[in-house]
N, C-alpha and C positions, 0 to 999 in steps of 0.2 A: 444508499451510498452515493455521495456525490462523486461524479465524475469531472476529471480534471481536465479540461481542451486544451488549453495553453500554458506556455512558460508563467506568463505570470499571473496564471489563476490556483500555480500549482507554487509561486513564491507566497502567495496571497494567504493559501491554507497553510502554509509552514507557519509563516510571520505571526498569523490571527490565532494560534491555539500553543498555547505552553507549553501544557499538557503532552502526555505522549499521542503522536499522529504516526498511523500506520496507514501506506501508499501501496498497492496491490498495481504492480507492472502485470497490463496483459494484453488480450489479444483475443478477437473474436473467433479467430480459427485456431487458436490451443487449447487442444481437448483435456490439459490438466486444468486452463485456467477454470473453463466452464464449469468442472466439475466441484471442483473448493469454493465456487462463489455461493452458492446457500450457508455455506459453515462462514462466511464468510459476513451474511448477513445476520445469522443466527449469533455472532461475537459482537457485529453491530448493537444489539439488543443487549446481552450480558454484559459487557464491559462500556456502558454509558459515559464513561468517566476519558474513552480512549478516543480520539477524530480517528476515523475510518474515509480514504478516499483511494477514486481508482484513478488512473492511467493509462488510457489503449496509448500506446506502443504504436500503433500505425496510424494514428489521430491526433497524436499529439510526441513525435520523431524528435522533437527537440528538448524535450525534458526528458526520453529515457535517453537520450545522446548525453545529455546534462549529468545525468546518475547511472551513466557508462551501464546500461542494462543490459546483461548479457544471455540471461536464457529466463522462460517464461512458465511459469508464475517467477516472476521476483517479490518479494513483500520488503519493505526499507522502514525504517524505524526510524522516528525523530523527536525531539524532545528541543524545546526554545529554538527552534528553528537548523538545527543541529543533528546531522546521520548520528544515529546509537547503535544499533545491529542491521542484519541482512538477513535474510534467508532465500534460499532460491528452492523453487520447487511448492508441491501441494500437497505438505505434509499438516493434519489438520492439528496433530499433536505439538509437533513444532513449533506450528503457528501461535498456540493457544500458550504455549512454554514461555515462549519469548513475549509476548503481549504479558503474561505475568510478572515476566522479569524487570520488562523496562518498564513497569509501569511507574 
């Protein structure tokens, strides 16, 4: 999963993919994040069709300032460059729900 550094590496993966693109806000010291990140590569894998990219939160303070992040795991959805759903939290069902939905 590539990781996002900057504002505009994080405009760059919106812009460059149609498709639905799911952004995983986190954080090296959030013991949910750590834990959904294998499900999180394992979705990478299953759904080929979806951009998967992440976000530290404290490496890059200006994009989750940008996408007003407010607790950790966030997951954001987008589609043509455009928020479609939210989820906050490290629900693996969830996740896999709405990755179905917007697809």
């Amino acid at each position: 999963m590539q990781i996002l550094k900057t504002k505009a590496g994080f405009d760059e993966a919106l812009a460059s993919n149609s498709g639905l693109v799911v952004v995983d806000f986190s954080a090296d010291w959030c013991g949910p994040c750590r834990v959904i990140k294998p499900t999180l590569e394992t979705m990478e894998k299953k759904y080929p069709n979806v951009a998967f990219f992440m976000v530290n939160v404290d490496e890059n303070s200006e994009t989750a300032e940008k996408c007003d992040i407010q607790g950790l795991p966030t997951f954001k959805f987008y589609k043509n460059g455009t928020e479609v759903d939210t989820l906050v939290g490290a629900s693996e069902s969830f996740l896999e729900d709405k990755i179905k939905r917007n697809q």
